[in-house]
N, C-alpha and C positions, 0 to 999 in steps of 0.2 A: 652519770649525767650530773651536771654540777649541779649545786643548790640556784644558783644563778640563772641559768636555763629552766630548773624547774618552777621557779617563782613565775619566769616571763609566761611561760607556759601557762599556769597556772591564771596567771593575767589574763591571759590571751582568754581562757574556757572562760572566764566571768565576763567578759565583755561578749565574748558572742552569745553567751545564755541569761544575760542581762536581761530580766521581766519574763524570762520564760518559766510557765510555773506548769506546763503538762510536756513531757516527751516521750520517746520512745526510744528503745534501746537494742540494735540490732546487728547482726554481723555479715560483713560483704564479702569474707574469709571466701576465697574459691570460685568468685565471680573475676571474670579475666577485663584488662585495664580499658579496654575500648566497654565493654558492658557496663562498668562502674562509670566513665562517666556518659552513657547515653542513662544511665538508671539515675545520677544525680543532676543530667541536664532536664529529663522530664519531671522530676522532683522540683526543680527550681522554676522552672514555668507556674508552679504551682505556691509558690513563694513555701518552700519545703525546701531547710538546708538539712543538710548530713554531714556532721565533723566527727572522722574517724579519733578516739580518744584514747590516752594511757588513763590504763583504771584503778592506777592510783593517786594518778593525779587528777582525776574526774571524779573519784571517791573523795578528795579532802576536799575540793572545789564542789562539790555536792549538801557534804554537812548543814547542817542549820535550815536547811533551803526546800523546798516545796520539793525538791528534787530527788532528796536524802535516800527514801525507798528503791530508786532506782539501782542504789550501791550493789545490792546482790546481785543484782544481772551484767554486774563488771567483770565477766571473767573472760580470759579469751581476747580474740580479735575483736572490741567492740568500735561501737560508732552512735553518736546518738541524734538520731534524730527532731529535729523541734523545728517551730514556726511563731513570730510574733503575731500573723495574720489567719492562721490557720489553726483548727482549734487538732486536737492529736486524737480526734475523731475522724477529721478529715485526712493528718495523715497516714492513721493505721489503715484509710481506706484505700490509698493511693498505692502503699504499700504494698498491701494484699493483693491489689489486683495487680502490681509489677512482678508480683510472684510468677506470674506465668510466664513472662519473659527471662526472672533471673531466678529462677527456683534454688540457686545457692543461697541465697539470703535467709540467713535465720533472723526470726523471729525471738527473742528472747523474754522483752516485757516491755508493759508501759505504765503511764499512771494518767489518772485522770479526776481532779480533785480530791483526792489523797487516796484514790481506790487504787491499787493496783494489778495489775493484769499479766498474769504468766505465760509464757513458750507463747509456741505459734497459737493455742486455741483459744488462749486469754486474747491476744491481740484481733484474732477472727472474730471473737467476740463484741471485742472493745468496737469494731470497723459496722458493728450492725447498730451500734448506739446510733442516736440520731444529734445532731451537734446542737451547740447550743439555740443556734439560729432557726433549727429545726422545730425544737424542743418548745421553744417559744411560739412559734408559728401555732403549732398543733395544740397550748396552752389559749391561746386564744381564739381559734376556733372553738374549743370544748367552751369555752366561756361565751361567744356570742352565738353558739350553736341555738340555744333556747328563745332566746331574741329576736332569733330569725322563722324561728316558726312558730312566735307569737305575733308578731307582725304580720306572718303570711296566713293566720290562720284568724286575726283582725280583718285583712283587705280583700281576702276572699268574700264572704260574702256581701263586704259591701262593693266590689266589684261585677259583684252579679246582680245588685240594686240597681247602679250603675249604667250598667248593659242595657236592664227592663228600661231604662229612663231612657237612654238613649235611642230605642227602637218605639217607643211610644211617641217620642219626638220626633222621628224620623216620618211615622206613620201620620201624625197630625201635619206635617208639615207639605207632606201630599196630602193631604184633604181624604185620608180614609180614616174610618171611624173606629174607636176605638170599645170592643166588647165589654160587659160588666161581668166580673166576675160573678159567678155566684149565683 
């Protein structure tokens, strides 16, 4: 391949990996052409591309780059996985579960802010993370967890003052009397 080709090329992998700093790297080696693309058309519903890559040109187009780590899992028929809107929490989970339909698909690795995640059990792994959107959710609950059962544990019993007042009211307001304590 000429140098010429390999630049464009090379081109081509930075513009579509342009701001992606988590992916996955996996192989469709053995999966037949009609399953590769219903496996990349339900991927893409999910804003989850897949560009099958030379791993040497995906290794120098890698270098420098948040990506770097991913180099070792270039061997073979690869492909790498990513998403600008999708964190690679989401799609090692999308993945995982397309297993069952293309069980050819290897799994080889991924990374996830500079962790990286090996073979299929790292990536099984990576798919039980909870994403960032999660992560935060669950961050703030634990934080307004206490708030909320100070609050509830304030309105309680002044909701049962509350209540006495209100049926005391109720009772004067038909003209029955009301007992003294004590």
């Amino acid at each position: 391949m000429s140098k010429t080709i390999k630049q464009i090329i090379m081109r081509d992998y930075q513009n579509l990996l342009d701001g992606v700093e988590e992916a996955m790297v996996i192989s469709i080696r053995g999966v037949k052409g009609i399953d590769t693309t219903r496996f990349r058309t339900n991927l893409r519903k999910q804003s989850i591309k897949v560009t099958v890559v030379q791993n040497s040109l995906a290794r120098n187009n890698f270098k420098g780059t948040s990506l770097e780590p991913l180099n070792r899992f270039l061997t073979g028929a690869s492909a790498v996985a990513y998403s600008s809107e999708q964190s690679v929490v989401q799609i090692a989970r999308e993945i995982v579960a397309a297993l069952k339909d293309f069980p050819a698909i290897e799994l080889k690795g991924a990374i996830l802010d500079g962790l990286v995640f090996e073979g299929k059990a790292g990536v099984e792994e990576l798919s039980k993370y909870p994403t960032k959107d999660e992560a935060i959710a669950q961050n703030v609950t634990l934080v307004l967890s206490p708030a909320r059962k100070l609050a509830a544990q304030i309105k309680g019993p002044g909701s049962g003052v509350a209540g006495l007042l209100k049926a005391i009211e109720t009772k004067l307001e038909v003209g029955e009397t009301i007992a003294k304590a004590g």
